[in-house]
C-alpha positions as CSV (number, residue, x, y, z in Angstrom):
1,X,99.6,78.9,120.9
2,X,102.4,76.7,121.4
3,X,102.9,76.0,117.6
4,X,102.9,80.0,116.6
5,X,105.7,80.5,119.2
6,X,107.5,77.6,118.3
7,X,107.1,78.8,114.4
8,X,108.7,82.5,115.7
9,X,111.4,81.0,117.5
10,X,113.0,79.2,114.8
11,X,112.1,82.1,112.1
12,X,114.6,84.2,114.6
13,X,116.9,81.0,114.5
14,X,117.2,81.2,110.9
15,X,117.7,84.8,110.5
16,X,120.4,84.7,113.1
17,X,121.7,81.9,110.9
18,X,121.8,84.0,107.8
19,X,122.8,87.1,109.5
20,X,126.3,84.7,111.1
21,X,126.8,83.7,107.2
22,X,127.1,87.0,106.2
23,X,129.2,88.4,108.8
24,X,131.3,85.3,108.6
25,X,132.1,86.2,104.9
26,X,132.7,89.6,105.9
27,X,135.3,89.1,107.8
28,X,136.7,86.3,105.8
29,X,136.9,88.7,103.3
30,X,138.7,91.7,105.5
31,X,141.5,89.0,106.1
32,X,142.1,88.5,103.2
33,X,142.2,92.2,101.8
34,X,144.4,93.0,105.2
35,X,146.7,89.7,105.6
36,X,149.7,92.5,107.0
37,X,147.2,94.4,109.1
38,X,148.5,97.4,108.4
39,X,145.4,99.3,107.0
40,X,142.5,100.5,109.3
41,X,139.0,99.3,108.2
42,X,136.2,101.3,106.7
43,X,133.1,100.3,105.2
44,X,131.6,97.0,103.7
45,X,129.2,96.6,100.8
46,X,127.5,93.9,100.6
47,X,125.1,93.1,97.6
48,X,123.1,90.0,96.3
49,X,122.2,90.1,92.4
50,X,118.9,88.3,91.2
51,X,117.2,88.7,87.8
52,X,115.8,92.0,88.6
53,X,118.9,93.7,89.7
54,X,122.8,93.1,88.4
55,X,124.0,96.1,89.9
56,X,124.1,98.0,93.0
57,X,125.7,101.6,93.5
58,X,126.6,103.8,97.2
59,X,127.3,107.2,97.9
60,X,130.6,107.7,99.7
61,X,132.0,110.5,101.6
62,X,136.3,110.5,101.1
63,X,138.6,113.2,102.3
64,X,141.5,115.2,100.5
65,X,144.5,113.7,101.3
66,X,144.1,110.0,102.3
67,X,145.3,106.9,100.8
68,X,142.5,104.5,100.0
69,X,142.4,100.5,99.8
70,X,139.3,98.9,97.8
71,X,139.2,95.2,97.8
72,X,136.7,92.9,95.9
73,X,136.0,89.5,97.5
74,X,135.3,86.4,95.7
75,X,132.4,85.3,96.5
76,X,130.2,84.5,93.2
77,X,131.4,80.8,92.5
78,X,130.0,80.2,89.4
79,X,132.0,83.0,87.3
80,X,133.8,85.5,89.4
81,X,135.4,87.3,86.2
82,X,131.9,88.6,86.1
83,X,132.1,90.6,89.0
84,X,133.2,94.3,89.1
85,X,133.7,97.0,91.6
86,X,134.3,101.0,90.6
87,X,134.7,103.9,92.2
88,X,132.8,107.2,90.3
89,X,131.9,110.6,91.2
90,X,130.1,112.7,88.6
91,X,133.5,113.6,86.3
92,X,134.3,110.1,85.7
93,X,131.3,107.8,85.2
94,X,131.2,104.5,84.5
95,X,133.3,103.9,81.3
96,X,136.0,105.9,82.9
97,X,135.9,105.1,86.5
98,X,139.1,106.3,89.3
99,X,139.5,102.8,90.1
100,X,138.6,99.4,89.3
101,X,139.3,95.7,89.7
102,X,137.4,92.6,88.4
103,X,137.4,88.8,90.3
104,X,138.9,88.8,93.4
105,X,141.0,92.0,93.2
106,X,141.8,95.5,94.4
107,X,143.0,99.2,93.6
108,X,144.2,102.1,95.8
109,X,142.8,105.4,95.4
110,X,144.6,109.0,96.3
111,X,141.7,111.3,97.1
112,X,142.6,114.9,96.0
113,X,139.4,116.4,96.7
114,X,137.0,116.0,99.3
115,X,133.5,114.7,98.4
116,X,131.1,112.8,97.6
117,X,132.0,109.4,95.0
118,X,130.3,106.4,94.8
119,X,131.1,102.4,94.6
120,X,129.5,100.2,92.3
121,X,129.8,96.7,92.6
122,X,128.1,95.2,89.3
123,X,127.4,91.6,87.3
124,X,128.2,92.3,83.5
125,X,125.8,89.0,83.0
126,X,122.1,88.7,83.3
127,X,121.9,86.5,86.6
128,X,119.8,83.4,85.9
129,X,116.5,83.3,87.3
130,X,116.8,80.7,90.1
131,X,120.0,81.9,91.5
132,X,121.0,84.5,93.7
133,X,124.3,85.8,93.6
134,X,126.4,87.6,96.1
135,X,129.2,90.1,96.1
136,X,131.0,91.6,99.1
137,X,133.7,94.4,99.0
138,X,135.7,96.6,101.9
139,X,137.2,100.0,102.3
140,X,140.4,100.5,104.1
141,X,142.1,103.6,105.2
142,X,145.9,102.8,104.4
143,X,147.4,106.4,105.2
144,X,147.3,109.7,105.5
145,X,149.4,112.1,103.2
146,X,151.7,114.9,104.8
């Protein structure tokens, strides 16, 4: 009995340890995108590619009228020119996105219309099989239009 709680205790240890890692790069990364502090934050996405996926897509709700801030962190070290965040709705898919940036990088976006878009964060290689790569991105409000 005493080795099955001591086995639970540190499994809960290390997801707490994992769980800190992420956060930690989270925030690392909202510094950086917000060094003035001007802009409000949003939203995060967080992704880890692995040979079975290189791409991962959200729905997002933006309103008519606001000033958006999307910033891609660095976080794949072996090539980070790899890396690539978009913004899409259904008019403008992938090959002609509102918005995007590669490496370490970010674009503003001036909703007009209220709706639904969606941010992909994707890989343009195939990830090798024994790696796992991450990618972390963050949505700021900058301002609101008169």
């Amino acid at each position: 009995m005493k080795h099955l709680t001591t086995i639970i205790l540190l499994l809960v240890f290390a997801n707490s340890l994992l769980s800190q890692a992420q956060t930690d790069t989270l925030i690392d990364c909202a510094k950086a995108a917000n060094k003035k502090g001007k802009m409000v934050y949003l939203k995060s996405f967080q992704t880890k590619f692995d040979n079975t996926k290189t791409s991962e897509k959200w729905p997002l709700m933006l309103n008519s009228g606001v000033k958006y801030r999307f910033f891609l962190c660095e976080n794949v070290k072996d090539k980070p020119e790899m890396l690539e965040l978009l913004l899409l709705d259904e008019s403008h898919p992938e090959n002609n996105p509102y918005g995007s940036t590669k490496k370490k990088g970010s674009f503003y976006f001036e909703c007009n219309k209220t709706g639904t878009y969606s941010v992909l964060i994707r890989y343009k290689n195939e990830v090798p099989k024994k790696e796992a790569l991450k990618a972390t991105a963050v949505l700021f409000f900058v301002k609101k239009h008169k």
